[in-house]
C-alpha positions, 0 to 999 in steps of 0.5 A: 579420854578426850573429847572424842565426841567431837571427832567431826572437827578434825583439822588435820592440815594433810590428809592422805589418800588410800585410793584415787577415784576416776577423776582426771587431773589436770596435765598442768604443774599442780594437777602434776603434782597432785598425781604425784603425791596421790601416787606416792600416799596411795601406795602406802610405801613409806619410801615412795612417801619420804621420795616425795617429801624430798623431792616435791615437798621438803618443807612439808610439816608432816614426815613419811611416817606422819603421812603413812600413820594418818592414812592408817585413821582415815583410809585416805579419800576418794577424790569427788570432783575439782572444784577450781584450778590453775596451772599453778594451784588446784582445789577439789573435794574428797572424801575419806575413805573409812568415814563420812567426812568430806575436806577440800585438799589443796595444792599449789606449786612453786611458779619457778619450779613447777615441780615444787610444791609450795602448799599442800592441805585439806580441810574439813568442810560440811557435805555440800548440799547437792551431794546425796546423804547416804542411803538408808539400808535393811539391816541385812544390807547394813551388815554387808556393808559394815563387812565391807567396811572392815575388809577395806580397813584391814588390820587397821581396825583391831577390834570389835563391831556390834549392830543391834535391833530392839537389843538383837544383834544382827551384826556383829564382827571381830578381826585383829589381835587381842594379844599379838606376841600370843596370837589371841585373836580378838572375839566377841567377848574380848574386853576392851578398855573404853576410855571417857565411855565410863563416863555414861556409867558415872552420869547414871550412878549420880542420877541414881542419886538423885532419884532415890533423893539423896542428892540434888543436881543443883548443889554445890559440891560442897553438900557432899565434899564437906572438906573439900580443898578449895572450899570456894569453889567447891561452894559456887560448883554444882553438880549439874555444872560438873556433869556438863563440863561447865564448872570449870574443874579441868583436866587430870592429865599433865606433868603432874599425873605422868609424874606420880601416876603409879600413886594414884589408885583412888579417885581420893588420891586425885583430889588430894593432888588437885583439889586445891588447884584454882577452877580453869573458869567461872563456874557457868562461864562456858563449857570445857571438856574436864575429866577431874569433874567427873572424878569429882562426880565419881566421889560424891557417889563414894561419900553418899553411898558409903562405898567405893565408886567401884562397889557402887558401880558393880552393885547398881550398873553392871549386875541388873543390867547383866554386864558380866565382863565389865570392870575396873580392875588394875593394869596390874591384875590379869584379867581373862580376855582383856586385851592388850592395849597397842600403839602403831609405831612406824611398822610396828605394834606396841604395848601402849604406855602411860595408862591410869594405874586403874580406871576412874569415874572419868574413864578408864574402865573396860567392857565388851560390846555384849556388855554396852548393848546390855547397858543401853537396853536397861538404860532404856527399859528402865531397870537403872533410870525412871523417866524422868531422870533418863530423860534429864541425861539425854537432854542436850544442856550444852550446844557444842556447835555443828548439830551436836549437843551433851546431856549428862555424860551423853553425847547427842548426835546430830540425826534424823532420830534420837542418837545418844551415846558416847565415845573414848580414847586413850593409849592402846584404845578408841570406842564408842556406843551409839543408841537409836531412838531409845534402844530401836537400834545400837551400835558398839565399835570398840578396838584395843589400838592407838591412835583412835578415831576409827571407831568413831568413823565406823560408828558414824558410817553405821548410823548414818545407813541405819534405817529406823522410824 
């Protein structure tokens, strides 16, 4: 449950390849060694990739492993063209393959040993102005390529797909596994956990609030958590601050959570550990991804509703949008078709560790991609927003840098149409929802395997084809 909304900014220091575009290298020392280390990430051998690193490149900072587990996220890239070079050093642009960002590798080789490798790197760089955006397809052409795009990623995407027109679906896959030691493939009614996406249903459930005039955005917390530990803060904090990241609040997770996380079973639990904790900053000060805000959130909806943040959510969110496989239920209930959550461990697949002992206000919870398009349909025809207050969600309050903004538990996506939604991740999963000029289209990729951002990377690819006025 990070600030995976933001999974443009990566800053991965090497990034390999899974296929090598018709770019001829150079016969000098580093065109040499880049072939070398195309040769040995492109084969995604383990073995091939450590022979490498001993033989090429002993001070890399990433391992065999590292190499193999990052390609697994990104696809690897397609080389563009070679932006500069010398007998020692080599600059070109790439592509990965799974999404749409572009990064420069860069590789030069020791002098007095031209077979060593002295650096090796890429970084993330915007598409350059002279190179075509993607071209924008009919909605049969964009549900070609989506399956394109899954059969490219394989069993590294374990998940569900879904592409809607006006709240029609006309696309949607599943491939992978929901539970591997039983063998229950993934369907498109699995549930997947969503992560920080739970936080788009504790934005709206505020917003009900304040609608119906039980609550005001700018209050301080105090109004409603009358007994708050740090009564001082909580005087100067408003609503408005938590639900943009500007209050300051922090982060749930840490040596503290992992140390009592079994204990913690209601968002009060979380209070009372971190209530009495000093703010990160100065309310207003700047903007700071924070979970325990939203669990803050999520107790002004208990306290001025008179019910727990899950009744309140099934009553007011799930039931008159339709959502009938969304829920919060603990890690320690089965639930039907819920999938089991995974992380990608060498060569192997296992149950991931350190999840919440229940989802929160700030994420957690779990869903089906039927159920998100449910959502964002009632969201958008008014059934849980007037629009006015819809209107207040989707505003961009805070300029998070590289076109992107947030509203209230909505991400604003940089695009040529209106495109709203929101993304998560935690152990054993990643999601996202991406909604379209107000509901005209919407994209759901949920998956039920760690580490994430493939979901992320879809829905980026999927929105940029999508053609809508």
């Amino acid at each position: 449950m990070t600030r995976l909304f933001l999974a443009s900014a990566l800053a991965a220091l090497i990034l390999p390849l899974a296929a090598q575009a018709q770019v001829a290298l150079p016969a000098t020392p580093a065109g040499q060694a880049t072939q070398a280390y195309l040769e040995a990430l492109n084969s995604g051998d383990r073995a091939k990739a450590a022979a490498f690193i001993k033989g090429r490149f002993p001070t890399s900072p990433i391992d065999a492993d590292g190499f193999v587990g990052f390609a697994r996220q990104v696809g690897g890239f397609d080389v563009v063209r070679i932006e500069a070079q010398t007998p020692t050093s080599l600059t070109a642009l790439v592509q990965e393959r799974y999404g749409e960002t572009y990064a420069r590798l860069q590789i030069e080789t020791e002098a007095a040993a031209p077979n060593a490798v002295k650096a090796l790197g890429a970084r993330v760089t915007p598409r350059p102005a002279d190179l075509p955006a993607p071209p924008r397809l009919s909605d049969a052409a964009l549900a070609k390529a989506v399956a394109d795009k899954l059969a490219l990623m394989g069993e590294n995407y374990s998940g569900v797909v879904l592409v809607a027109r006006k709240s029609q679906p006309f696309a949607t896959f599943a491939q992978g596994w929901a539970d591997r030691d039983r063998k229950i493939p993934i369907s498109a009614q699995t549930k997947f956990r969503v992560g920080s996406m739970n936080k788009m249903h504790t934005a709206v459930a505020v917003l009900q609030l304040a609608q119906a005039g039980k609550v005001d955005l700018k209050a301080p917390l105090i109004t409603y958590l009358k007994d708050y530990p740090n009564a001082d803060w909580a005087r100067k904090v408003t609503l408005h601050q938590l639900l943009t990241h500007t209050g300051g609040a922090g982060d749930i997770f840490g040596p503290e959570y992992d140390a009592k996380r079994d204990q913690l079973r209601t968002l009060q639990d979380y209070v009372a550990l971190y209530g009495a904790r000093a703010p990160e900053f100065k309310p207003g000060a700047k903007d700071e991804y924070s979970n325990y805000g939203f669990i803050l959130l999520g107790r002004v909806v208990e306290v001025v509703s008179g019910q727990s943040y899950y009744d309140y959510v099934q009553g007011h969110i799930f039931k008159p949008a339709g959502m009938t496989g969304s829920g919060f239920e603990p890690e320690t209930t089965a639930v039907p078709e819920r999938a089991q959550a995974y992380e990608h461990v060498g060569d192997t697949y296992k149950p991931a560790e350190g999840l919440p002992w229940r989802g929160t206000s700030a994420g957690g919870g779990y869903s089906t991609a039927e159920d998100f398009l449910k959502f964002a349909t009632a969201l958008h025809d008014g059934r849980l927003l007037d629009k006015a207050h819809l209107a207040l969600m989707t505003k961009p309050w805070i300029d998070l840098g590289d076109g992107m903004s947030y509203g209230y538990g909505m991400a604003i996506y940089p695009a040529p149409f209106a495109l709203v939604g929101h993304n998560g991740a935690a152990q054993g999963m990643s999601g996202e929802l991406r909604v379209i000029n107000g509901g005209e289209g919407v994209i759901v990729t949920l998956t039920n395997v760690a580490p994430p951002y493939l979901a992320g990377r879809l829905g980026r690819f999927i929105s940029d084809r999508f053609t809508a006025p």
